[in-house]
C-alpha positions as CSV (number, residue, x, y, z in Angstrom):
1,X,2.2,5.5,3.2
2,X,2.6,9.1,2.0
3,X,1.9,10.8,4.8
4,X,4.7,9.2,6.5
5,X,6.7,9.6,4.0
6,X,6.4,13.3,4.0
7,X,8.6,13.0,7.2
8,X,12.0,12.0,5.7
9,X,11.4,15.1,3.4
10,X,13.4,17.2,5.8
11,X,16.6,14.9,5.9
12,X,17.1,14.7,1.8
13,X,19.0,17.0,0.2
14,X,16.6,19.8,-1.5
15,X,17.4,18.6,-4.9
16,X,16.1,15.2,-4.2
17,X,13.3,16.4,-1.3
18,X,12.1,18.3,-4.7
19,X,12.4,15.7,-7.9
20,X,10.6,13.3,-5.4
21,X,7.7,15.2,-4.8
22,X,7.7,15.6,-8.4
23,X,8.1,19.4,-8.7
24,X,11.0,21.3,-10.9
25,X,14.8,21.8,-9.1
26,X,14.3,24.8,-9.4
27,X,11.4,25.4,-7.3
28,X,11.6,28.6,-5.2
29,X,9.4,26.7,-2.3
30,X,11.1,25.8,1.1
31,X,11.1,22.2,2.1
32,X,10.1,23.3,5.7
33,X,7.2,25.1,4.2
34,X,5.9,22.3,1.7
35,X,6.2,20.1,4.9
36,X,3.9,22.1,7.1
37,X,1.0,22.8,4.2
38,X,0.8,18.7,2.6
39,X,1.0,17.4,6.2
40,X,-2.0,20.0,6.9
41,X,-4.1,19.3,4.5
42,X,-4.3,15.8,3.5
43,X,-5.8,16.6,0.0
44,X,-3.3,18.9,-1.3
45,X,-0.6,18.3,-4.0
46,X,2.8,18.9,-3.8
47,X,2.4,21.4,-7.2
48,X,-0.8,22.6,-5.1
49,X,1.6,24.0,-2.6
50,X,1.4,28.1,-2.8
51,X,-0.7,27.7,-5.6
52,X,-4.0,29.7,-6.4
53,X,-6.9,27.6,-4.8
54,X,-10.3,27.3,-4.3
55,X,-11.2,25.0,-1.5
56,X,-14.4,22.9,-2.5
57,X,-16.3,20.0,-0.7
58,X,-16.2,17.4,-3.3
59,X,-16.0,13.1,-3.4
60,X,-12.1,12.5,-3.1
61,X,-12.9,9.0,-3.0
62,X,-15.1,5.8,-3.0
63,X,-14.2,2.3,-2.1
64,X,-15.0,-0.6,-1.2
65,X,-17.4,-3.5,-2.1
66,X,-18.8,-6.8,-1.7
67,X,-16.8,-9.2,-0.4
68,X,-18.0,-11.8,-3.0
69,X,-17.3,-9.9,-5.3
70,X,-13.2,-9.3,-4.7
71,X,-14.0,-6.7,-2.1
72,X,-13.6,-6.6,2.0
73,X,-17.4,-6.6,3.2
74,X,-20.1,-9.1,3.9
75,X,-22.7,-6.5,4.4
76,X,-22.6,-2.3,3.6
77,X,-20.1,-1.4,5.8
78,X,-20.7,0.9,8.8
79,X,-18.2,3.7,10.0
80,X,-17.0,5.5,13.1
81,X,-14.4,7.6,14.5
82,X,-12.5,6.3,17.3
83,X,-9.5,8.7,18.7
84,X,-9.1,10.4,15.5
85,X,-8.9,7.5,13.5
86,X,-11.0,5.8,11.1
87,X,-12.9,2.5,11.9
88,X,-14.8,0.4,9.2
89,X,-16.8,-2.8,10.3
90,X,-19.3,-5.1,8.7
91,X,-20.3,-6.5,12.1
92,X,-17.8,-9.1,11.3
93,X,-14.6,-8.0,10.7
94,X,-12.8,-4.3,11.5
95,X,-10.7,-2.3,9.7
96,X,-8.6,1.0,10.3
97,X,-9.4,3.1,7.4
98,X,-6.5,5.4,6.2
99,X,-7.0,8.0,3.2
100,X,-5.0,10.7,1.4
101,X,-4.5,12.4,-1.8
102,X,-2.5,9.2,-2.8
103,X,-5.1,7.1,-2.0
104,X,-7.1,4.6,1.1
105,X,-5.5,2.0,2.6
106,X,-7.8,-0.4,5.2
107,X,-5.9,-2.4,8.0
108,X,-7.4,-5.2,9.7
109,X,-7.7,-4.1,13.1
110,X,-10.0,-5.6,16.8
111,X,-13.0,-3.5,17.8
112,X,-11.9,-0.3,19.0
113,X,-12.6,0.3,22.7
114,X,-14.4,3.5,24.1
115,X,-17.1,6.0,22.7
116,X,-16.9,6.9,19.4
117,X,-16.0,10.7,18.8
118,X,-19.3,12.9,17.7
119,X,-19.4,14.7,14.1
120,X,-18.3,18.5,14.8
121,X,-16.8,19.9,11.4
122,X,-19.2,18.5,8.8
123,X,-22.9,18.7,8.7
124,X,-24.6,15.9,6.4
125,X,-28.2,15.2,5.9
126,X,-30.4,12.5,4.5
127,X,-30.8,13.7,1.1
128,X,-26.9,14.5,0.5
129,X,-26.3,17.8,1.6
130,X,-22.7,18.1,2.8
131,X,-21.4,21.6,4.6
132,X,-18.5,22.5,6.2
133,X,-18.5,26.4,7.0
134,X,-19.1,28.5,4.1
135,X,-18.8,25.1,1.9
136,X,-21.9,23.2,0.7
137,X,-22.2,20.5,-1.8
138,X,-25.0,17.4,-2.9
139,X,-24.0,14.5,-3.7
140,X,-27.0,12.0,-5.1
141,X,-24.4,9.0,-4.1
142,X,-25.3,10.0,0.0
143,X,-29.0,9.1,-0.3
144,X,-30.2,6.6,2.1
145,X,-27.0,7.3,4.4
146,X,-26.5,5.0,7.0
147,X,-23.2,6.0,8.6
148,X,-20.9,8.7,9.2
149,X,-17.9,10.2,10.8
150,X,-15.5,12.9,10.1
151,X,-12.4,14.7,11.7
152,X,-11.5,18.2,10.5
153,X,-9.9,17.6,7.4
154,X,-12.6,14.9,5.8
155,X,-16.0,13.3,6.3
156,X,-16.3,9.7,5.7
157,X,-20.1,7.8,4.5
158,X,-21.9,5.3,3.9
159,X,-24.7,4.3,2.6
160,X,-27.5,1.1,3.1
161,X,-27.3,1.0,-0.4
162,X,-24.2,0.0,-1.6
163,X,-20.9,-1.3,0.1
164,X,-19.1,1.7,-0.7
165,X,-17.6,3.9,1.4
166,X,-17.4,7.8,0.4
167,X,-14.7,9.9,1.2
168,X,-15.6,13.9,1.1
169,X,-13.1,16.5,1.9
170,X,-12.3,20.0,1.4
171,X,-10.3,19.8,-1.5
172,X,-8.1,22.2,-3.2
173,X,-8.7,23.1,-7.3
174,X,-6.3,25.0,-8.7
175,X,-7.6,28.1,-10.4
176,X,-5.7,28.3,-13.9
């Protein structure tokens, strides 16, 4: 998985840290300092790395679907967040949901034990309004919402209407 991945950065010669994170040889960025900002921010590019950004709340991702139809779930799946991590179920089955800029990963996984964790970084409503700070952003796709969770880098959804799962983060687009 990328992110861990990112941790054998440090023990590759620059030349090769660089060429496999896809950015020129002759990048003036430390290693140690592309380290610390893509393992920060899980929606961030190598080439995004000391870059000029704007930080916007947008859809980074939707996935999932019907399990007769090729996908994992019997019914629209519901989410929660158990010790920081992610947890999908359809009342049947769970998964551990894992998402990044290179993309989700679910795990089958038993019932997590405990409470889950309460939303504190994201606000979302009914009608789609995300916020996050100073960030707000609708997104029609939320309507009818029957599920959410988020940590501090993304808020996960659902909806009674579909057996998709949506992924919003704060996510960097670089200002030409």
């Amino acid at each position: 998985h990328y992110r861990g991945a990112l941790d054998s950065l440090k023990n590759l010669p620059r030349p090769v840290a660089l060429q496999a994170l896809l950015l020129p040889t002759g990048s003036a960025v430390e290693i140690d300092h592309l380290y610390q900002e893509l393992t920060g921010n899980l929606w961030l590019l190598p080439s995004q790395v000391d870059g000029k950004n704007k930080n916007l709340l947008k859809i980074v991702k939707q996935t999932g679907s019907f399990r007769g139809f090729g996908g994992l779930f019997l019914r629209p799946p519901i989410v929660q967040l158990f010790n920081d991590h992610f947890y999908v179920t359809d009342t049947e089955r769970w998964w551990l949901l894992s998402a990044d800029v290179c993309g989700v990963t679910f795990q089958t996984t038993e019932a997590p034990s405990g409470k889950p964790m309460p939303v504190k970084s994201f606000d979302l409503q009914v009608n789609g309004k995300v916020s996050n700070g100073k960030l707000v952003a609708h997104f029609d796709q939320l309507h009818g919402l029957s599920s959410f969770a988020a940590n501090e880098q993304m808020l996960v959804a659902t909806s009674s209407r579909t057996h998709s799962i949506f992924i919003i983060a704060i996510s960097p687009e670089t200002i030409a």
